[in-house]
C-alpha positions in Angstrom: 10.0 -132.2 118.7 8.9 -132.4 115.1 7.8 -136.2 115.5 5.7 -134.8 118.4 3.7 -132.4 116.4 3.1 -134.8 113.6 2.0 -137.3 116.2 -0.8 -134.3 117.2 -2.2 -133.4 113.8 -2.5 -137.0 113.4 -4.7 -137.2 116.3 -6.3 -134.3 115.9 -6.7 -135.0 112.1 -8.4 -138.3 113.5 -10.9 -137.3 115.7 -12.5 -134.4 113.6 -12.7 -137.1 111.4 -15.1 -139.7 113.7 -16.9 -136.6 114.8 -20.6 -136.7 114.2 -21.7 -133.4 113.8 -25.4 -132.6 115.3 -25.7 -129.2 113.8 -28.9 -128.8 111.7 -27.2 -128.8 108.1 -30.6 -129.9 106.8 -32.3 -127.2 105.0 -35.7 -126.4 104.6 -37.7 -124.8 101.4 -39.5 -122.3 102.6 -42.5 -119.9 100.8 -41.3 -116.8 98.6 -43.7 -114.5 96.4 -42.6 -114.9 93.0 -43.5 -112.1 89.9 -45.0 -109.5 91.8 -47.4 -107.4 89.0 -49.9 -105.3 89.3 -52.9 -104.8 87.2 -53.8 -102.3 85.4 -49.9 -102.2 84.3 -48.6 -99.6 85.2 -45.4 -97.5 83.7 -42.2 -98.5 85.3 -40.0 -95.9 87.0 -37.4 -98.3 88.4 -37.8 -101.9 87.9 -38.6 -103.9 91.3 -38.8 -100.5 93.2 -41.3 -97.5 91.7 -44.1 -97.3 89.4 -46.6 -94.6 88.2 -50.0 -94.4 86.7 -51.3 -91.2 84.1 -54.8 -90.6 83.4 -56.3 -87.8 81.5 -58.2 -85.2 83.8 -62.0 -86.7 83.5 -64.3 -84.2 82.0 -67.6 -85.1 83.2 -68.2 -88.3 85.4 -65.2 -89.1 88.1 -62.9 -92.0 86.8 -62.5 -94.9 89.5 -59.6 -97.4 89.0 -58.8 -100.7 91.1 -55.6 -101.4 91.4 -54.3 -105.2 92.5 -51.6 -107.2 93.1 -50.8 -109.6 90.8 -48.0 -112.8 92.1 -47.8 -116.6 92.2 -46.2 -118.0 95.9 -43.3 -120.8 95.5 -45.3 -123.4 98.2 -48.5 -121.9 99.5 -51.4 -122.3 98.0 -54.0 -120.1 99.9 -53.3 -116.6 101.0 -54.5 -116.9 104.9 -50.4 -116.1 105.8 -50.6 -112.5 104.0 -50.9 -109.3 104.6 -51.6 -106.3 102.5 -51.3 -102.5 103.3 -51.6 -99.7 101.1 -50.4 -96.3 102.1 -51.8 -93.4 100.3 -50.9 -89.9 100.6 -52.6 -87.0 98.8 -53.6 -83.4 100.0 -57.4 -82.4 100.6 -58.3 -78.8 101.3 -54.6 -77.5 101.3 -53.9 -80.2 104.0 -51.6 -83.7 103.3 -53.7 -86.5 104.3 -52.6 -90.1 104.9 -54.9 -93.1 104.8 -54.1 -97.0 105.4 -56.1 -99.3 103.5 -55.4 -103.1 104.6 -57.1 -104.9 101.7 -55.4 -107.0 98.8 -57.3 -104.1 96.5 -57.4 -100.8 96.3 -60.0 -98.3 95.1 -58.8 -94.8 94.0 -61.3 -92.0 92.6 -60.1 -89.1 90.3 -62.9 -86.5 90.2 -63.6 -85.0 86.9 -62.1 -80.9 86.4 -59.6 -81.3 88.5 -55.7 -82.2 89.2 -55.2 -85.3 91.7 -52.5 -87.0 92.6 -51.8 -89.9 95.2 -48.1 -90.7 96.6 -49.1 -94.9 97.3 -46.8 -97.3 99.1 -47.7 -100.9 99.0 -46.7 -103.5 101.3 -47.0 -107.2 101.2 -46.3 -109.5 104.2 -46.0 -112.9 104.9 -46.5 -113.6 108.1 -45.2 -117.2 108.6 -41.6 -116.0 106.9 -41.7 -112.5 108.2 -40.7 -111.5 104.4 -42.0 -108.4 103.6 -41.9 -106.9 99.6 -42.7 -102.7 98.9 -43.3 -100.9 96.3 -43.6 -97.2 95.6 -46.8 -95.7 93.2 -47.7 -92.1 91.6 -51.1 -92.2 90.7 -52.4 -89.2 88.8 -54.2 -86.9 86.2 -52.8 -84.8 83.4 -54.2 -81.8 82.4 -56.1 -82.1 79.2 -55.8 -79.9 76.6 -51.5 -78.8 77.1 -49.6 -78.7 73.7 -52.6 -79.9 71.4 -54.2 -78.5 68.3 -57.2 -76.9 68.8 -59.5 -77.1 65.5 -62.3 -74.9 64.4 -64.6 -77.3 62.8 -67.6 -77.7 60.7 -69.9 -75.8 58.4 -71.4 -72.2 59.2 -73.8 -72.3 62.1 -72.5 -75.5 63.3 -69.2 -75.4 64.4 -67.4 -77.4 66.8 -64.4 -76.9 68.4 -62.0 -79.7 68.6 -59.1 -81.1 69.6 -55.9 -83.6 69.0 -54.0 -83.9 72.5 -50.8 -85.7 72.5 -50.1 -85.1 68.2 -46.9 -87.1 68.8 -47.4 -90.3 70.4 -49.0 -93.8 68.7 -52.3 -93.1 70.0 -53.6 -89.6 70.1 -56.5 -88.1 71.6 -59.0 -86.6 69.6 -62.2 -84.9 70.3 -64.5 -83.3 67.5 -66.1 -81.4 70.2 -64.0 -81.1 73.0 -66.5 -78.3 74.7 -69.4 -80.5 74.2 -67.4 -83.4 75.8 -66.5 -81.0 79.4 -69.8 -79.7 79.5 -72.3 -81.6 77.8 -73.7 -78.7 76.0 -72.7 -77.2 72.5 -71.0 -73.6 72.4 -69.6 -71.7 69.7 -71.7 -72.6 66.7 -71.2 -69.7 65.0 -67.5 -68.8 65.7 -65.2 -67.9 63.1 -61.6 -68.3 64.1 -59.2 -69.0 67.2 -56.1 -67.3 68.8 -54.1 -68.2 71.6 -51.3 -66.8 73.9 -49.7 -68.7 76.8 -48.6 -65.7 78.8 -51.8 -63.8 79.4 -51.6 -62.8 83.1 -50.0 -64.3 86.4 -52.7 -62.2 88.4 -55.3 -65.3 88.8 -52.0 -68.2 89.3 -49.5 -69.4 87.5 -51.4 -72.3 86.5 -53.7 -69.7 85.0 -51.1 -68.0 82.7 -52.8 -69.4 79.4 -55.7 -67.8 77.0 -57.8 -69.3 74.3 -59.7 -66.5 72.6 -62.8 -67.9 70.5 -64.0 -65.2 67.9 -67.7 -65.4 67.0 -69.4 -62.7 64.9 -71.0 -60.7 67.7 -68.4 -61.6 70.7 -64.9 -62.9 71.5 -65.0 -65.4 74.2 -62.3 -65.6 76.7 -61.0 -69.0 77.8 -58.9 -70.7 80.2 -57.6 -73.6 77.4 -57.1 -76.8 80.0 -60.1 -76.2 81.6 -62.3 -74.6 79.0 -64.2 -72.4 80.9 -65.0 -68.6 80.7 -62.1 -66.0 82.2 -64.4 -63.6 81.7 -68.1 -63.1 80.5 -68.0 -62.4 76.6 -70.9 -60.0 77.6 -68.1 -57.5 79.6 -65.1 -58.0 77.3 -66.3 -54.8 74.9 -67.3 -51.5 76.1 -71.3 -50.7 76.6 -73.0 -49.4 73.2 -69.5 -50.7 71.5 -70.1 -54.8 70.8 -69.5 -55.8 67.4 -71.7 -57.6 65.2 -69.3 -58.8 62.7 -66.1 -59.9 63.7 -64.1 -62.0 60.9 -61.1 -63.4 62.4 -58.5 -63.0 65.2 -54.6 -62.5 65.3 -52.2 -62.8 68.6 -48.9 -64.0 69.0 -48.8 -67.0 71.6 -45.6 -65.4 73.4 -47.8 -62.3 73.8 -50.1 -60.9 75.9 -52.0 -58.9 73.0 -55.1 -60.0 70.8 -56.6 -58.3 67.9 -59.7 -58.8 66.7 -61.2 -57.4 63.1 -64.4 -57.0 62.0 -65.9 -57.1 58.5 -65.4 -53.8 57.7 -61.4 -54.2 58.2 -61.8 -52.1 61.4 -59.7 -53.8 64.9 -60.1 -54.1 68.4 -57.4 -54.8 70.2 -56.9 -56.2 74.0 -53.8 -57.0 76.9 -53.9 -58.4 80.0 -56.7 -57.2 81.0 -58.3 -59.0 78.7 -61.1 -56.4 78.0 -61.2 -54.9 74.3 -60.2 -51.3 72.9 -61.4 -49.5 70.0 -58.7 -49.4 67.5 -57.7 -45.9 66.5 -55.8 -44.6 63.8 -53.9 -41.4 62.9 -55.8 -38.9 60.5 -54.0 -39.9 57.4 -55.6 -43.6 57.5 -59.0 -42.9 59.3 -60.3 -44.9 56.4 -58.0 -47.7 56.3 -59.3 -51.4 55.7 -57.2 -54.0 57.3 -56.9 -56.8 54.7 -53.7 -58.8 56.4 -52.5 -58.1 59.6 -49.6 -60.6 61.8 -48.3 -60.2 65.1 -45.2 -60.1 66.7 -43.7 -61.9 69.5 -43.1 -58.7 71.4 -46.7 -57.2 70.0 -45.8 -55.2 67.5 -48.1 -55.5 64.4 -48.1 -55.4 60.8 -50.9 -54.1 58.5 -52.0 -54.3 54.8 -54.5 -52.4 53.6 -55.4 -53.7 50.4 -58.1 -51.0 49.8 -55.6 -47.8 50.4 -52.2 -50.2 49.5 -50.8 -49.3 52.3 -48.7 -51.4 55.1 -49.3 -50.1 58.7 -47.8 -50.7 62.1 -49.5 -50.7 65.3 -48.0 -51.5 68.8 -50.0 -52.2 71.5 -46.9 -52.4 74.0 -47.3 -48.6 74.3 -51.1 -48.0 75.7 -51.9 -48.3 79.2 -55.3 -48.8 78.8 -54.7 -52.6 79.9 -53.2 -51.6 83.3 -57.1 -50.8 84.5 -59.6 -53.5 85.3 -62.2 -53.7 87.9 -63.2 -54.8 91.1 -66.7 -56.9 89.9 -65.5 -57.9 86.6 -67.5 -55.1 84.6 -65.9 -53.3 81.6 -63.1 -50.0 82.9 -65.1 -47.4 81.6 -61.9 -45.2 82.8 -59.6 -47.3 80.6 -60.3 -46.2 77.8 -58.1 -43.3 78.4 -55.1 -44.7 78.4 -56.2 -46.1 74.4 -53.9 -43.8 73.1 -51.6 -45.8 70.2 -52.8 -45.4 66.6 -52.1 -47.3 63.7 -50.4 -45.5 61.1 -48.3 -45.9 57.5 -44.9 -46.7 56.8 -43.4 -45.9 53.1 -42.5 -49.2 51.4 -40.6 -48.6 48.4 -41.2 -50.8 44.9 -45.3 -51.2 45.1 -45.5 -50.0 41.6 -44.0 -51.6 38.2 -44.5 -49.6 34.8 -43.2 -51.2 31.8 -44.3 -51.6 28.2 -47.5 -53.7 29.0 -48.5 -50.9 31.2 -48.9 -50.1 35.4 -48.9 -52.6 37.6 -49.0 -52.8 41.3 -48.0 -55.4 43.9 -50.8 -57.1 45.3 -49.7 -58.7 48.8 -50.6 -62.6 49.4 -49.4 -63.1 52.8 -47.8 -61.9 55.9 -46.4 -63.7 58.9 -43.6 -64.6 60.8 -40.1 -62.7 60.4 -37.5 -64.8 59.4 -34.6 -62.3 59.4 -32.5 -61.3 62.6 -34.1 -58.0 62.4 -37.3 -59.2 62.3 -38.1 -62.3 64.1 -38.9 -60.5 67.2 -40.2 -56.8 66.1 -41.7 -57.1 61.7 -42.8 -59.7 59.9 -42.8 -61.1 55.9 -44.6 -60.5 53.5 -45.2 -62.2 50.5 -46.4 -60.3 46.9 -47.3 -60.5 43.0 -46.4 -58.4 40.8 -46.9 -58.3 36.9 -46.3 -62.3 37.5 -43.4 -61.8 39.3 -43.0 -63.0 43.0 -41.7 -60.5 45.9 -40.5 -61.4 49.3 -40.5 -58.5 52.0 -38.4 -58.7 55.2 -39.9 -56.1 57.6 -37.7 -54.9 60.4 -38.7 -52.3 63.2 -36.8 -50.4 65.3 -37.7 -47.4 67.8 -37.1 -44.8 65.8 -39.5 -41.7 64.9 -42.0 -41.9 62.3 -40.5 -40.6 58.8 -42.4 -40.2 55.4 -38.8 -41.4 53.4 -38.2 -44.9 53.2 -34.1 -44.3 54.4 -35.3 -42.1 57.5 -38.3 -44.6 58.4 -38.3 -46.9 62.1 -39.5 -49.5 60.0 -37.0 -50.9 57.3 -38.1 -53.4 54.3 -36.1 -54.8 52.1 -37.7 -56.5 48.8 -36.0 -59.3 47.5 -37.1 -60.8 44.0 -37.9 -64.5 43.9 -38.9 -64.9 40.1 -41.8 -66.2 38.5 -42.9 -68.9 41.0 -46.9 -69.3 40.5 -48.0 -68.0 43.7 -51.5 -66.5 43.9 -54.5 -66.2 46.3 -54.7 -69.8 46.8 -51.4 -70.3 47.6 -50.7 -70.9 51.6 -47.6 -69.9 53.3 -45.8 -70.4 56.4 -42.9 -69.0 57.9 -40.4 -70.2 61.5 -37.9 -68.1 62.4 -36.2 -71.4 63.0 -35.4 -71.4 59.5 -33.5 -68.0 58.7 -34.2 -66.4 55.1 -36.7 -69.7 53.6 -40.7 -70.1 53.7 -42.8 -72.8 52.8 -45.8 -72.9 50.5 -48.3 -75.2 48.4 -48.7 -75.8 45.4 -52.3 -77.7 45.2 -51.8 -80.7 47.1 -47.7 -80.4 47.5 -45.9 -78.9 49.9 -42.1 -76.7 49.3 -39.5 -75.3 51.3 -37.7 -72.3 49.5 -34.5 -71.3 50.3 -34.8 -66.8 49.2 -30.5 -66.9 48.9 -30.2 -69.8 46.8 -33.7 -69.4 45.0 -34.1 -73.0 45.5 -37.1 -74.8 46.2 -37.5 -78.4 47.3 -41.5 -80.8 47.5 -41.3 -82.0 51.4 -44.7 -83.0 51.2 -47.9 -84.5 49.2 -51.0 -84.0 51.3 -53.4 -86.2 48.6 -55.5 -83.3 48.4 -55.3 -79.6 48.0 -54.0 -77.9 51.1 -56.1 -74.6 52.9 -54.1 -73.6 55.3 -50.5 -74.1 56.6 -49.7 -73.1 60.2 -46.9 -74.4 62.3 -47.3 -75.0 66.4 -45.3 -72.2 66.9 -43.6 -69.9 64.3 -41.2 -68.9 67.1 -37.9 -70.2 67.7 -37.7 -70.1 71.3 -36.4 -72.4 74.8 -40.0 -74.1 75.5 -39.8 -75.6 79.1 -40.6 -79.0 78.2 -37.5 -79.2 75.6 -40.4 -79.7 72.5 -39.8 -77.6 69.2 -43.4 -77.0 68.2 -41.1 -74.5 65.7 -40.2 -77.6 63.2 -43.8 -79.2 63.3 -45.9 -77.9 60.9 -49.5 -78.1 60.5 -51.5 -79.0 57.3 -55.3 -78.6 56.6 -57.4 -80.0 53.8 -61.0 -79.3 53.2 -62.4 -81.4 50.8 -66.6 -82.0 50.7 -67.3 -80.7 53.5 -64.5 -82.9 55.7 -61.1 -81.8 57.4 -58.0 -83.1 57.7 -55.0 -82.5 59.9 -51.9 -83.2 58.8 -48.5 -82.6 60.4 -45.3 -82.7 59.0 -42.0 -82.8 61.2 -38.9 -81.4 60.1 -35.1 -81.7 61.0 -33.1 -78.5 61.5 -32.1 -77.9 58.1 -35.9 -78.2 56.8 -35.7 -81.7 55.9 -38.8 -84.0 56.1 -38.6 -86.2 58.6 -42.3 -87.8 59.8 -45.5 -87.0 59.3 -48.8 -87.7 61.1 -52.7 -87.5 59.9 -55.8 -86.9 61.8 -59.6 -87.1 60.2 -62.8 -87.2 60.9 -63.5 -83.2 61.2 -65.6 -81.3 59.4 -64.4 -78.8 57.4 -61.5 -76.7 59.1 -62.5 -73.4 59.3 -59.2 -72.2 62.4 -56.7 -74.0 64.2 -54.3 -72.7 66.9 -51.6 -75.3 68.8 -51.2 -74.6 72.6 -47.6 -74.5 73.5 -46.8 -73.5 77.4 -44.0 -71.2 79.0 -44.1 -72.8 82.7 -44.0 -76.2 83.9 -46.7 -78.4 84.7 -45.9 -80.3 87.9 
């Protein structure tokens, strides 16, 4: 039996052997499309599967782009076997729309003022292999204008207000007239400073939260930022008989809905969500009080030096109702103005006056601006003061108690901490982030300190080249921004020298340490600046 089956496999063995096999073994090269690119480049989302394209929202003309496929074929050398198709998606009049365009390019238009977006899905074909490659675009604009530095610019009578968009990236935008450059026209010549808040009102869309106020001397004009147009006419935003002709400068906190605007004569009007302005008034005891410093809160409340009557104040606009009323046809609420009802009034601060053997002297206040205590981050402020050489920090902390004439009994609390003889006077700029607890920054001509008020430390983080004007950080608020940025560690630096401005940022770590800087020229002398940081996110 065993010789039987090795006789088999023999045979078997044998014939496979001989056999002549007919299959078609003889392969056959065929064509393949090889690199598939596209021009203009776009970003890569997934390599060999999704791409997108970014533009910045046109401002005047509509921006047309041609996009094109860009590959070499292994064997063919004309393109008579392929077949293009480009599906694009996109929503006109509230309604999703879906075109097929069955060229090898394709033509897309983004209209100027306006958010656009297209969903595209490309398709390539050959038609003698019956191999087909996709691909998967986003095509769309960005809203200009979204965390960037807005910059008062140029001499009296001709200013200009600019812009840097995207501060942090290789290649910023810059604009020196950004108005100009949306609406081919000049505006705002004769302003005199900026303020911002990013949580105005949710009554015209959330995509309308966001207010740019422009302070000139006769008006305040009220701004949507991204757009740059008027959220009301200037004309209506004060009450008949009541427009100033004077106004100085601004003061709002960007995580507010409040604005304050004072005039040359230190007198305020202040303004919510309504966005229509409010005479400010004041309790009999300071009916003649000048406002010579004045910050803003992140929940409103305000602090006030009166350098005239040296006297701090408070005011808290959280408490009127007068910005619960607006109107039907946009004209001021005459019947508003009853619910005006918060005045500004005094709060005792204890260690203004110094007598020694050189004589009286009195603390003259530099500065005041951001808290950096736990008890005043949110509701006070600092303040920063001279006296007989000697340099004074103030933590300013309010609470809801009752107004008291003592210091102990008062629903305001300062504390006065000395700091030594440090140099500071009228020149001297400060800043202050309640993302660094109990420190402030401030110049010294061109150079730029951090000091630390425990250790009475202070350490150079920064040589600007020339002497600095202003120091302002994107936001002097610590808080959870939506798009994970902290516009709390980036501060801003101006210099103003012959009539020409510079920007200069400095990025810090979380200790305070330098870690990059950035510079932007080319504007005329600096006169405001305000950074745009958002609460919601832009989809």
């Amino acid at each position: 039996m065993k010789q039987l089956i090795l006789i088999f496999g023999f045979v078997t063995w044998f014939l496979v052997g001989c056999y002549d096999d007919k299959g078609n073994y003889d392969y056959k090269e065929v064509n393949t499309i090889e690199g598939l690119g596209f021009m203009p480049e776009p970003i890569v989302v997934e390599e060999g599967n999704s791409y997108r394209y970014e533009y910045r929202q046109p401002a005047q003309e509509e921006l047309k782009v041609t996009y094109s496929p860009v590959f070499s074929q292994s064997m063919a050398e004309g393109e008579g076997d392929l077949e293009y198709l480009w599906t694009v998606g996109y929503t006109e009049n509230s309604k999703q729309v879906v075109d097929s365009v069955f060229t090898k390019e394709l033509e897309l238009v983004y209209p100027p003022k306006k958010t656009t977006k297209y969903n595209v899905k490309f398709r390539l074909s050959d038609n003698k292999t019956g191999v087909k490659y996709y691909r998967d675009f986003t095509m769309s604009t960005k809203i200009p204008f979204v965390n960037a530095w807005f910059v008062l610019n140029g001499p009296e009578n001709n200013r200009r207000l600019g812009t840097v968009e995207e501060p942090d990236s290789t290649s910023p935008i810059i604009s020196y007239d950004a108005y100009k450059d949306v609406w081919n026209r000049e505006r705002f010549q004769k302003a005199e400073a900026l303020s911002y808040v990013n949580q105005l009102t949710f009554s015209d869309g959330i995509d309308k939260m966001e207010s740019l106020y422009v302070i000139q001397r006769d008006s305040v004009a009220l701004m949507l930022p991204f757009l740059l147009e008027d959220r009301k006419s200037s004309r209506l935003l004060f009450a008949p008989g009541s427009n100033p002709n004077n106004l100085k400068y601004g003061e709002a906190h960007p995580m507010t809905r409040y604005s304050i605007v004072v005039d040359d004569a230190g007198k305020f009007y202040h303004a919510g969500q309504s966005g229509y302005y409010f005479a400010g008034l004041a309790e009999n005891d300071v009916q003649n009080y000048r406002i010579d410093k004045i910050f803003m809160s992140r929940n409103g409340f305000t602090t006030i030096w009166d350098k005239d009557n040296r006297k701090f104040m408070s005011f808290d606009p959280s408490y009127n109702q007068c910005y619960n009323v607006s109107s039907a046809d946009g004209s001021y609420p005459q019947e508003a103005v009853e619910g005006n009802t918060v005045e500004i009034s005094d709060f005792p601060v204890e260690g203004m006056t110094q007598v020694d053997d050189a004589g009286t002297h009195q603390m003259k206040i530099l500065w005041l601006g951001q808290g950096v205590t736990s008890g005043s981050e949110e509701m006070g402020a600092t303040a920063i003061g001279v006296m007989a050489d000697t340099c004074y920090i103030f933590y300013i902390e309010a609470s809801n108690k009752s107004k008291s004439a003592k210091a102990d009994d008062s629903p305001i609390k300062v504390t006065r901490v000395k700091l030594g003889k440090l140099g500071f006077n009228e020149s001297t700029c400060f800043a202050t982030s309640s993302a660094y607890a109990e420190q402030f920054f401030y110049t010294d001509e061109s150079k730029v300190y951090l000091y630390n008020t425990v250790s009475k430390e202070a350490i150079e983080l920064y040589d600007a080249g020339n002497v600095v004007s202003r120091l302002k950080f994107r936001s002097d608020c610590d808080a959870s921004f939506p798009d994970g940025s902290s516009p709390y560690r980036c501060l801003g630096i101006v210099v103003n020298v012959a009539g020409a401005g510079e920007l200069h940022e400095v990025v810090l770590d979380e200790a305070g340490d330098f870690v990059e800087s950035h510079t932007f020229t080319g504007f005329g002398e600096i006169k405001d600046l305000v950074f745009t940081t958002i609460m919601r996110v832009i989809r």
